[in-house]
N, C-alpha and C positions, 0 to 999 in steps of 0.2 A: 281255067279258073276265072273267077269275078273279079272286080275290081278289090271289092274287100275280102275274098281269098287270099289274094296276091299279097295283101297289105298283110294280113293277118298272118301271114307263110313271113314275108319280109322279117315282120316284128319277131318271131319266135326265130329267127336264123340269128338277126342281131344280138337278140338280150339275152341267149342261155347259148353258150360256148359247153357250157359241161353238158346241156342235154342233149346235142348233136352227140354224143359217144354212146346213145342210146340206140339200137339196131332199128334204118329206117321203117322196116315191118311190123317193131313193137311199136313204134313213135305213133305211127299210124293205127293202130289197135287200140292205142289208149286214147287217142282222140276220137274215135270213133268210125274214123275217114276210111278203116280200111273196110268196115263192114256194110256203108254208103256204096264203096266201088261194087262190093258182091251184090248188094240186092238189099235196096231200099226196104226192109220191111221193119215193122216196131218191136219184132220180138231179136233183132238184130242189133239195138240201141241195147246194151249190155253197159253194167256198170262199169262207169272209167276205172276208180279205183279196184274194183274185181280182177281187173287186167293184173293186178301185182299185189302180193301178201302183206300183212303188216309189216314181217319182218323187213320187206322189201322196203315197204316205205320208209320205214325209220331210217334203215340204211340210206337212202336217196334223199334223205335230210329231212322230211315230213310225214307226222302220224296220219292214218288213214282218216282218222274224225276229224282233223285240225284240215287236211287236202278237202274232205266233201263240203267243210261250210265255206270255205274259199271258195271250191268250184261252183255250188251254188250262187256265192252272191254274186261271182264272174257271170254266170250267167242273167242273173236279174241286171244287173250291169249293161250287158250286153243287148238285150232287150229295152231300157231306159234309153239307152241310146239308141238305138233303134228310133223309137218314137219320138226324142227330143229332135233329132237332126229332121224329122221332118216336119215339125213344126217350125224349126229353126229355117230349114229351105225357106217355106211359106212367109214369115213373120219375123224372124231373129234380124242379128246381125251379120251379111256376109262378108265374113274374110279368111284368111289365108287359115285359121286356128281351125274353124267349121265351115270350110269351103263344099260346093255343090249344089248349093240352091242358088235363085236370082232373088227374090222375091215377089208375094202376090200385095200389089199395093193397096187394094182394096180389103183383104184382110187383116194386111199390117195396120190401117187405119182403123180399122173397128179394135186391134186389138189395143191399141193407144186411146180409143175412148175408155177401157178400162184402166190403163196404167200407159203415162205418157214415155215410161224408160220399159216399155213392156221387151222391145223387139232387143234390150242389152241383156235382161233378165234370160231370157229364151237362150239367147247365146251363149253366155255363162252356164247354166244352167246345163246345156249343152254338152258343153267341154266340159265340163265338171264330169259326166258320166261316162265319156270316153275316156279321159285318164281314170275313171276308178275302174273299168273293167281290162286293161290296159297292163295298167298296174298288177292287177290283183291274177290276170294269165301269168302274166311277166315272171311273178314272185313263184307262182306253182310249176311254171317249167322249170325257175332257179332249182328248185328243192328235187326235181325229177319225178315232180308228178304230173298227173295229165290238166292242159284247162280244159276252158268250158267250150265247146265249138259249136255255132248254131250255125254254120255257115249252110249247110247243106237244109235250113229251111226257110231261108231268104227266097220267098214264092207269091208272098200277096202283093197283091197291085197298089194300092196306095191309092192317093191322089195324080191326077192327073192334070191339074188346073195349074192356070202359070205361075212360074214360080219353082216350080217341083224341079228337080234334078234327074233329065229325062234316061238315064244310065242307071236309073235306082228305079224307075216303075217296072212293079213286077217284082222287085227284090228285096222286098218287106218283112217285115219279121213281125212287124204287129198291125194292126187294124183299129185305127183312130177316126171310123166310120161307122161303127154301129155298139158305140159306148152306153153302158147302163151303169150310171156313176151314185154309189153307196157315197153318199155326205154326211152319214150321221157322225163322221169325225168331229165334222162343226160345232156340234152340241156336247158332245163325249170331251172334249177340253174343255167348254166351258159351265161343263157338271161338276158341280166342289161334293156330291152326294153320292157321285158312284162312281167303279173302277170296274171295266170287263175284265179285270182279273181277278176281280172280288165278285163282282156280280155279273158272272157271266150270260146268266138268262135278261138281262135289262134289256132294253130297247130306247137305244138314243133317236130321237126325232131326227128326220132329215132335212138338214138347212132349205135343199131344193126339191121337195118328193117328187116332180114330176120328172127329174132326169134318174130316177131311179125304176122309173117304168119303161117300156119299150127303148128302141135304139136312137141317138144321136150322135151326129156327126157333131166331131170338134174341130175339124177342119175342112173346106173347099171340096167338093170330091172333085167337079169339076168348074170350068167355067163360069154356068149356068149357074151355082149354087152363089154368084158375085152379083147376081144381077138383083135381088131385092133387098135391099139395106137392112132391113129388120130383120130377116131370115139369117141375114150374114152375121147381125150382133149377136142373134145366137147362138148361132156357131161359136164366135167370138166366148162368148158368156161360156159354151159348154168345157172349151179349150181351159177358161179361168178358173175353173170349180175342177178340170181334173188335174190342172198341174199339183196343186195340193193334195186330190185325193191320193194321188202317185205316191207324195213323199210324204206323208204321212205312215206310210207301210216301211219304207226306208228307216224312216224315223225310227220304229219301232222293232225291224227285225236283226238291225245290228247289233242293239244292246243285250237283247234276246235268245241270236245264236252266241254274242261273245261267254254269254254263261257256260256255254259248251266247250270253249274251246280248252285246249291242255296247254300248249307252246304258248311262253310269255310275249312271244313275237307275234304271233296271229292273234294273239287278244288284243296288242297296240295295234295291230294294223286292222280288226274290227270297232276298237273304239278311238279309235280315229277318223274311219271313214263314216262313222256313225253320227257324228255331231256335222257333217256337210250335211248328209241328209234333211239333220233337222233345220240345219240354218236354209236350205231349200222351202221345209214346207211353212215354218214361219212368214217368211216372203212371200209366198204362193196363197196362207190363208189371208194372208194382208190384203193381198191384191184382187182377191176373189170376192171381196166385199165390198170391191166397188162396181163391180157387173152391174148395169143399169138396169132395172125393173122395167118387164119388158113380155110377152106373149106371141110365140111363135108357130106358124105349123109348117113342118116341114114339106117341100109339095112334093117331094119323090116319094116319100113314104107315108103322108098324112099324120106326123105324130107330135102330136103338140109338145110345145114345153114353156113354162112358165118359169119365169126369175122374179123372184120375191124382194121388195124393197129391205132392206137387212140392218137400215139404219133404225133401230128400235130399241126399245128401255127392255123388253126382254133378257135374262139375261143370258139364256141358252142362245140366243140368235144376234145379238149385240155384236156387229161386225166390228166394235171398235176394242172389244176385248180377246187380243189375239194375245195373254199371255196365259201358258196354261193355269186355270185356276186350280188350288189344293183340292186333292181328293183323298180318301182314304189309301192308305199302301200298307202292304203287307198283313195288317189285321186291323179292326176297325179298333182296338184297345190301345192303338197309335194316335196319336195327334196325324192332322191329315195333311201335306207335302205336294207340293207341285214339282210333279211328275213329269218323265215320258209315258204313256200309257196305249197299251199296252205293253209289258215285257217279260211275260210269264212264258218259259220255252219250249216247252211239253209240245209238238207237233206243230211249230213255229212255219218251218219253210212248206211243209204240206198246205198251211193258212195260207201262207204268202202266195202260194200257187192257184191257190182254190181262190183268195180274193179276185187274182189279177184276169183269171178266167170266166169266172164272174161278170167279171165288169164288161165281155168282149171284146178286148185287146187282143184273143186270140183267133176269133173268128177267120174260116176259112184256112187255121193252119192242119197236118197232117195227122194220122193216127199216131205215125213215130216220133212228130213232136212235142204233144203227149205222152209218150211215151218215155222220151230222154228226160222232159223235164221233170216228170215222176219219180224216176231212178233216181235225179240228183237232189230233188228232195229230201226221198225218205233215205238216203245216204246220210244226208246235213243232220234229218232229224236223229237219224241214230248216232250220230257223236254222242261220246260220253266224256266227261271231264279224267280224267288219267292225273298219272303222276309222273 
């Protein structure tokens, strides 16, 4: 096993004493680990919970709908972290909390012309998503359900450029190299006139349209990508515009599975980790609106990208209005509320999937991690509220 095998094997021997009484064969089935040792295929990825009946769950202390929206956001969890620790390598803060990176100094620099506490924000930021997915395995082995294990698709290469945590290339979970990043968040909070839960067919304008076309890197892939300064703020710049796009879906799909849930316990523990989220993307749209206005072309791929000056009377683009303004909720025959928005739950985590693949964060992963992640979707989406 890998390094974060090891760890993640540690962590579940530690914190569940009652699910060791669990037969190591099923332990292994419900994690999916056992059907990885047979033969890697996607029709192999079988639902965790399918592994055991309702009856069973309830018994083992958690409903089947209440375990898939946990496993679900474990896995998005899992994934967040993924991609923050290797920003954090690159640009955070290294210490002992999020250890394994050194630092790329030349990118930590462009990323402090955006935000001079940028490389403390990354680190937090950081941690913050290791303990929620952590936590949220922790709490579903407690109950004797199965978590969420991506371990076996830790396969992409990463960066490579200094800085990186040379024990992690190659053991990636996501792909922060050929991002196409949806910002019409930017405008969609600062629209007091529509709600995509009300008006689902709208079209909010893109704060950056051009990083919503072809691919960019948000970080160094290698070296090379340090050596022209403009080239780097963009990177810099693309890194700024997705930490928000990120947690902006965070924002959104906590409040949204919590509608689902049954157990009073997993609704505190959804809307509790739901309002970090948001205190993330707030931060994140802050700081994203200081990206310096700037025109770049990528010279590995040829793919421009422009940053628009954001400082403007506009008020769909007004970078200094970062508090959601009132929109319509629930029927327009309401006086209008400053919202989270989206939070409408009808096919929530299938979104949440379909967003994040979208964007290219998955780029280069397998059929079967497609596969698992689907399963644990349309799991989450089929929760129903109980009694």
């Amino acid at each position: 096993m890998n390094e974060v095998e090891n760890q993640m094997s540690s962590e579940v021997a530690n914190l569940s004493p009652a699910r060791r009484k669990v037969p190591r064969r099923t332990f292994l089935c419900r994690m999916g680990l056992g059907a990885i040792a047979l033969a890697p295929g996607a029709a192999l990825f079988s639902s965790a919970s399918n592994a055991f009946g309702e009856e069973d769950a309830i018994e083992s202390g958690i409903r089947v709908g209440d375990a898939a929206l946990l496993r679900f956001a474990a896995a998005l969890e899992l994934l967040e972290a993924d991609f923050w620790i290797q920003y954090n390598e690159l640009g955070g803060v290294q210490d002992s909390e999020v250890p394994g990176g050194s630092g790329n100094p030349d990118y930590t620099e462009a990323l402090e012309i955006i935000e001079d506490e940028m490389g403390d924000y990354i680190h937090d930021n950081t941690d913050d998503e290791i303990t929620h997915h952590r936590f949220l395995n922790a709490y579903l082995v407690s109950k004797g359900a199965a978590p969420a294990n991506l371990n076996p698709f830790r396969t992409l290469m990463g960066s490579t450029a200094t800085g990186v945590n040379p024990n992690r290339v190659g053991k990636r979970l996501t792909n922060l190299t050929q991002l196409t990043l949806d910002t019409s968040w930017w405008t969609r909070y600062r629209d007091d006139a529509h709600n995509p839960d009300l008006d689902p067919n709208h079209i909010f304008p893109q704060a950056v349209p051009s990083l919503h076309t072809g691919q960019h890197t948000a970080i160094p892939r290698t070296d090379a990508d340090t050596s022209n300064p403009n080239f780097l703020q963009a990177i810099a710049n693309t890194a700024a515009f997705h930490f928000p796009t990120i947690e902006q879906g965070g924002n959104s799909l906590y409040p949204s599975m919590a509608q689902r849930a049954t157990s009073v316990e997993v609704l505190r523990i959804l809307i509790s980790i739901g309002p970090t989220e948001t205190m993330h993307f707030q931060t994140w749209s802050d700081v994203a609106g200081n990206a310096p206005p700037l025109s770049a072309v990528d010279p590995v791929t040829g793919v421009r990208v422009r940053f628009p000056d954001l400082e403007v009377e506009n008020e769909l683009f007004d970078k200094a209005l970062i508090m959601p303004e009132p929109c319509p909720f629930l029927s327009r025959n309401l006086p209008p509320c400053s919202i989270i928005r989206p939070t409408k739950t009808q096919g929530v985590a299938m979104g949440a999937l379909k967003f994040l693949t979208d964007m290219g964060l998955f780029i280069g992963q397998s059929p079967a991690f497609f596969s698992y992640m689907r399963q644990l979707a349309q799991e989450a989406d089929a929760a129903r509220r109980g009694v």
